[in-house]
Every structure is written in structure tokens, then in C-alpha cells.
N, C-alpha and C positions, 0 to 999 in steps of 0.2 A: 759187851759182856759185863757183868756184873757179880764179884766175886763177895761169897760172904762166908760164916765159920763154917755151916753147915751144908751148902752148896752152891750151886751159880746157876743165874738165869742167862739167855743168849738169844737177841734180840733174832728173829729174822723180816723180811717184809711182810709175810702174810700171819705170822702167828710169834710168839714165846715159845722157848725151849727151855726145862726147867729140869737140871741135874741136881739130882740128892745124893748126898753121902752115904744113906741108908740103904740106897737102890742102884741097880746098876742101871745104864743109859739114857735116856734124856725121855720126859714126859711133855708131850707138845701143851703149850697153855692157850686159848683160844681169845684174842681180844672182844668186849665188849661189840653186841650189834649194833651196826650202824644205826643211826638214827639215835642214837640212847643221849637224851638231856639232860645234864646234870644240874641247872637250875629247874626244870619240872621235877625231878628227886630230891632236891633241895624244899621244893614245896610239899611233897609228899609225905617229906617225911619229919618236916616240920606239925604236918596237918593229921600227923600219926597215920598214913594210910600204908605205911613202912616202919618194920619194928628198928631197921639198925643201917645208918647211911652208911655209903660206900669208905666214909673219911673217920667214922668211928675207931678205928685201930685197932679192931678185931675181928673182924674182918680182913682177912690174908691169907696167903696159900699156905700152908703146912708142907713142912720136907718131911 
């Protein structure tokens, strides 16, 4: 689990669960497709064929 001001995420095996303060009960979060290379998106997105990496910092889920 992972507790913040605003709400907590709750790890399980197959996905994320993600409770908001603003909302009542848990919205499932879906992990990235297998296969997904973060050094091929690292070149892509160096190579502009991506407007905003994953590690940009805004990029994130909204509660």
C-alpha cells in the first residue's frame, strides 16, 4: 500500500488499485503491456517520435 494526502494506491498481482478522496471505492489501474521497452521509448522519444517520456513528471494519474 501506499498512502498519500489525497488518496492510496494498493498494489495487487495482476493490476493497481487506486482509492481517491474525491471518489468513493477503488478504480482498477492497468499495468503497462508486456513487451513495452523503455530504452526503445527512450529513443523515441529522444528522436521526437514521442511528444512527452514516461519520466517527464507529468505524466501521472490524477485523483
Amino acid at each position: 500500500m501506499v498512502y498519500g494526502t489525497t488518496g492510496q494506491i494498493k498494489a495487487t498481482e495482476s493490476a493497481g488499485l487506486l482509492q481517491s478522496d474525491k471518489a468513493s471505492g477503488w478504480k482498477e489501474i492497468q499495468p503497462p503491456a508486456e513487451g513495452s521497452d523503455p530504452l526503445q521509448e527512450s529513443i523515441d522519444w529522444m528522436e521526437g517520435k514521442i511528444a512527452k517520456h514516461r519520466s517527464s513528471g507529468d505524466i501521472r494519474w490524477k485523483l
